[in-house]
Structure formats: C-alpha cells, structure tokens
N, C-alpha and C positions, 0 to 999 in steps of 0.2 A: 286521185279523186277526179281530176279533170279528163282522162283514160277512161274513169268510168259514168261517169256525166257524157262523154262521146262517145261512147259503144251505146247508149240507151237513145241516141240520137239527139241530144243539147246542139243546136249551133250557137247560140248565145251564151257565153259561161260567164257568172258575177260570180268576186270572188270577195269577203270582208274587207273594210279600211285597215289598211296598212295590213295587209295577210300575213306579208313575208317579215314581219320584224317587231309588230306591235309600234310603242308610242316610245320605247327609250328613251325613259328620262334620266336612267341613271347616266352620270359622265361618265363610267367606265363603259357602258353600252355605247354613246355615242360616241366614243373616240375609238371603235371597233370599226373596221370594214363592212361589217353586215347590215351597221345599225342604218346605213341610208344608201340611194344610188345616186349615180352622176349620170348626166348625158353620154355615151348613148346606151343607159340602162342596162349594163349586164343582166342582172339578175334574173330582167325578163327572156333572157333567148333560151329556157325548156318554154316557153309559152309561145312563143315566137316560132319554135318550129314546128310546135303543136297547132299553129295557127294557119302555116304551109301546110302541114300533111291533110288536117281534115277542112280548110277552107272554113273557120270560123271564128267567133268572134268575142277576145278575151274583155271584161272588164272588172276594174280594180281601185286600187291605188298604191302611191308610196311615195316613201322622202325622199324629198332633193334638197339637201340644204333646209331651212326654213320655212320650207313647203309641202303641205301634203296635196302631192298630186292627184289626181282622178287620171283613170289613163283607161283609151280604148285604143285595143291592140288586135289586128287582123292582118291578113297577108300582103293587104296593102303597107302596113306603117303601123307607129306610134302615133297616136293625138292624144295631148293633155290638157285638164281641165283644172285650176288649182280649187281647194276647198276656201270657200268663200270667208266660213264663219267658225275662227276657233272657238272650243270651250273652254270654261275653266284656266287650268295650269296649262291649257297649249298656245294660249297666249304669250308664254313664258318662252315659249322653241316654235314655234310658228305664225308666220307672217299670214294673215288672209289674202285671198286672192283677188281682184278688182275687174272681172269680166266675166259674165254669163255668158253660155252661148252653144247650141245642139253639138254635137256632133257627128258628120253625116259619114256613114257607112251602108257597104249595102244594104244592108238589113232597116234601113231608116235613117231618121234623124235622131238620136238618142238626147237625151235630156239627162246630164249627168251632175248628181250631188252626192255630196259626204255627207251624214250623220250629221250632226250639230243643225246643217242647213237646211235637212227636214222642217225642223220646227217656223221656218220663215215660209208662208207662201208665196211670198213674193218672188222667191227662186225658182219654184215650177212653174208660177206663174208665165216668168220671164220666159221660163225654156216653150212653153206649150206656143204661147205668144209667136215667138220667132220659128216653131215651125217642129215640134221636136213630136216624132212621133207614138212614143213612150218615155217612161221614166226611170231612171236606175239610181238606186239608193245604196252609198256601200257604205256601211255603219259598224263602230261597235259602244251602240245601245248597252247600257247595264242593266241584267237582269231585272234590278230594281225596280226600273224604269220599262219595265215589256210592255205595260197596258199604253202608254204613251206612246210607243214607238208602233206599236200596232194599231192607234188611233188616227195617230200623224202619217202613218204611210200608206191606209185605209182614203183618210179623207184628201191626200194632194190627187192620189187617183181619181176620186168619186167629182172636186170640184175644179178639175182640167180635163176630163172625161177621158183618160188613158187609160192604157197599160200601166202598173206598174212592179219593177222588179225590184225588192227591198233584200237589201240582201248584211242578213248582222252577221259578227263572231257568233261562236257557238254556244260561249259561257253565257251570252245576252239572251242568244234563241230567237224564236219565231221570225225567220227567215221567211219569207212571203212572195207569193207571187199573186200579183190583185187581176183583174181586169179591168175594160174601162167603166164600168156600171157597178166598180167597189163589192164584187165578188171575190172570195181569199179562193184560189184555185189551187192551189197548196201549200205548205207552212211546217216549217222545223220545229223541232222541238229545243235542246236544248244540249245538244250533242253534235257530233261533228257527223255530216250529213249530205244528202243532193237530194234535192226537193226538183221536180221537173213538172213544167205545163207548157202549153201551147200558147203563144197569146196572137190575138185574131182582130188585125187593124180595120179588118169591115165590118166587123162588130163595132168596134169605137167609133164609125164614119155613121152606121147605122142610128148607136145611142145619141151621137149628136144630132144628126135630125131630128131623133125624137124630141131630145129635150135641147132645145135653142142656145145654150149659155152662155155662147162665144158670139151668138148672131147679138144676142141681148142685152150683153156689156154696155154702157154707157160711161168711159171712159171719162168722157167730157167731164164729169162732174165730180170725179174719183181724186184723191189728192189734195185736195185744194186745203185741208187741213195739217196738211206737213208744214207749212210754214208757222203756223200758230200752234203745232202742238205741246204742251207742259212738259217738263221731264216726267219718266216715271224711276 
C-alpha cells in the first residue's frame, strides 16, 4: 500500500497507531518478538528503504517497552515522539510520555500525536505554539466513536489554523485529511484504503492573516484557574 500511495505521488505517508502489531494485550502476544521493537527498530527498515529510494517521509507509531512511540522516519533518520496520554486498560502496559515537541523534517515542522491525545487541545496547542507546521494524528478511534474523532480532528485544525493529517485503523474509519480553514479534503471509509490530498502551507499563512488567532491570544490571562481548579 505504501508502493502504491508512491506511484500516485504521496511524499508524506501516515500510517495507523501501532500498524504493525496493534495493542497486544495478551501475554502470550507480548512475550512474542513481533509484539513490540527495540532500538534500533528493525521492523522499520522495509520503510527505511522505501524512505532512500523515493526520498519521502514515513509517519507512525510503535512499542518499545512501555511506550508507544510516534516516529517520523525519512532518509535522514528516525525521530520519536512518545504518546502522551494513555486510555483506558493502556494504562496497564503503557507509560505516557512527558514532552511535546514538532518535529522538524524537510517537509516542515510536523506536529505529532497519538489518538487518545486528540481529545487534549492543549497538545496542538502546544505543537502549533512552538512552531509546527501541520498536524498528524495516528489513531485507532473505535468505530463507535467516528463522530468524535471526526469532530476532534476537524476542530484541533480549524482552532490552530493548520493542516491536518488524521489518520485511523481501518475498523475505526474516516481517515482524514483537513486543511487549515477545516476543510475535509479527503476521508476513508471504513476499509483498508489510501485517501491522498495536497496540503498548501500558503493557504494556512494566508487563513492566518485573515483571521488573527494567534496574533490575538492573550495568554496573560489564560491559566490562572489551574491552581484553584475542583476535581472533576
């Protein structure tokens, strides 16, 4: 699939949370070789050298240990990003991660999260913040759950005025490609797929001058109820 996502010309290819292995919870899965990688990432070199021959640029994730990694992989290297915010029972077999932060390839500054940490905007926040020039989302959403996940990866675009590339398992669906004015520029169904668009950084330079949001921030005043907030 990624063979033919680069014959239709993709330089940027996102690929589901954890693609190659799912969430292995069983202990017979995890005490398998497949169920996770080590430094320095076997798994990835069919991607690696798909990354030398056509000079572009993979993004993902996968286990290390009690990590699920975000990883952007191109001819230069590996960079990883850990997922911030487990769900549920991944509390159980994964550690969250403790840094935000772009990461810069030629293609930009990419703005990279896992599923779960959609629902926080304070994580794009964070990323648009420090300079990231779109957003990639690698998820696996439950079907259940699509109206939310197509809401939440709608609106991190629409109120950090990016690109961005949402990209779920297949069972979950609507894989997404937004722009920065929260336009869906194409979108999976619910089947194993390659959805392809263009996304257009002088568009998003343009929507920001239109509409001010980042000039308009008033930060100063932002906060100041974290210290006094109630539980909920």
């Amino acid at each position: 699939m990624a063979g033919a996502a680069l014959a239709k010309g993709a330089q940027i290819l996102v690929l589901p949370e954890l693609f190659l292995t799912g969430f292995c919870y069983e202990l017979s899965l995890q005490s398998s070789s497949s169920a996770q990688d080590h430094s320095p990432y076997p798994s990835l070199d069919p991607f690696r050298a798909l990354a030398e021959e056509h000079n572009c640029l993979f993004v993902g994730s996968l286990r290390c240990g009690r990590q699920n990694l975000g990883f952007c992989l191109d001819s230069g290297g590996l960079q990883l990003r850990p997922k911030v915010h487990p769900f549920g029972e991944e509390k159980e077999h994964f550690d969250g991660g403790d840094c935000i932060s772009p990461v810069a390839t030629k293609w930009g500054q990419v703005g990279l999260q896992i599923c779960y940490d959609l629902r926080f905007p304070e994580v794009a926040r964070s990323l648009a913040l420090q300079g990231a020039d779109f957003l990639v989302t690698v998820a696996q959403f439950p079907a259940l759950r699509r109206e939310q996940w197509r809401t939440l990866a709608m609106a991190r675009a629409i109120e950090n005025q990016m690109p961005h590339l949402a990209c779920n398992w297949a069972r979950g669906g609507s894989s997404l490609i937004i722009d920065a004015r929260g336009r869906v520029l194409a979108e999976a169904g619910s089947e194993e797929t390659l959805i392809l668009a263009d996304i257009d950084l002088a568009d998003r330079d343009l929507f920001r001058r239109e509409v001010s949001c980042f000039a308009d921030r008033r930060p100063e005043i932002y906060g100041g109820w974290e210290a006094e907030r109630s539980n909920l």
